[in-house]
N, C-alpha and C positions, 0 to 999 in steps of 0.2 A: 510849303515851298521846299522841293532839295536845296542840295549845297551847291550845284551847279547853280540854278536857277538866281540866289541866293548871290553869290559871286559877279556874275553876270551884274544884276543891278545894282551891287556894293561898287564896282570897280568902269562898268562902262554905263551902270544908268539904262543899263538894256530889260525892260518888263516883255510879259504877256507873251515869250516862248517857252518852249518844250525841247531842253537840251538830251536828245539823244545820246547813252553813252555806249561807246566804241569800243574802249578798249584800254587797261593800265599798263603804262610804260616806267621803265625808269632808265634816269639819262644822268653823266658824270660831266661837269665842263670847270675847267679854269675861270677863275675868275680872279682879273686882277684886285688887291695887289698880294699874289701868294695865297687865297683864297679854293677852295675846292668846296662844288655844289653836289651835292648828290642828292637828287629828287626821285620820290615815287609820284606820278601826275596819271589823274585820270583824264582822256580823252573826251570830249563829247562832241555831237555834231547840231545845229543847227541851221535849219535850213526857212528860210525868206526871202521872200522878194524886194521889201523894203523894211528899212529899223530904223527907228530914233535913239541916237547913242545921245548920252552924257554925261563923258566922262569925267572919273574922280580925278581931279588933278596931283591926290596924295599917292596914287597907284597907279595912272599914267601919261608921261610925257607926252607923247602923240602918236598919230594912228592914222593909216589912211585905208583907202580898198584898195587893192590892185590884183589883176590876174596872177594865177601862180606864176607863168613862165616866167613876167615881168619882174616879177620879186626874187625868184632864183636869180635871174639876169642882174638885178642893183645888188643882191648878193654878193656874188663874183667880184664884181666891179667895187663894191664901196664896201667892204665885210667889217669895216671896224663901226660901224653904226646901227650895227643889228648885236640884240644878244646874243651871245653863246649855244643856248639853249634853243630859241626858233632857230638856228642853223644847223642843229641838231635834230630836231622833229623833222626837218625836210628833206635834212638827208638819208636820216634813220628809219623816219616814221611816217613819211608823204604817202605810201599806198595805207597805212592804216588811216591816218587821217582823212583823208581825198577819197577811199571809198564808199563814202558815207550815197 
């Protein structure tokens, strides 16, 4: 099992895919209070039709699907309830991610 794969079922309880990877990024964000992140992350992609998630609740608060446009759109609109960092991949890094 890679580290992707590995992750994957550590943190959403996701088995039995093949995380494609994309591409290594690294991205700088605020984080309150007076905090500064600086990550190297690798990208990957996978692709299905349907998944059984279940998530670790020590790794994450919640999660839903939504299309891209609609989640840039609640972006905009509501930005203090997203990380930093996913609004950073989408601005920065949506064509390398999305052309999977």
């Amino acid at each position: 099992m890679n580290c992707a794969q590995r992750r994957l079922q550590e943190e959403l309880g996701i088995i039995g895919v093949e995380p494609q990877y994309i591409d290594t990024i690294e991205y700088r964000a605020e984080v309150p209070p007076g905090l500064i992140e600086n990550e190297v992350v690798q990208i990957f992609f996978v692709n299905f039709t349907s998944v059984i998630m279940l998530p670790n609740p020590d790794e994450v608060m919640d999660y839903c699907w939504e299309a891209l446009e609609e989640l840039n759109a609640k972006i905009v609109s509501q930005p203090n309830i997203y990380t930093p960092w996913l609004k950073i991949y989408l601005q920065k890094y949506a064509n390398k991610i999305f052309k999977a």
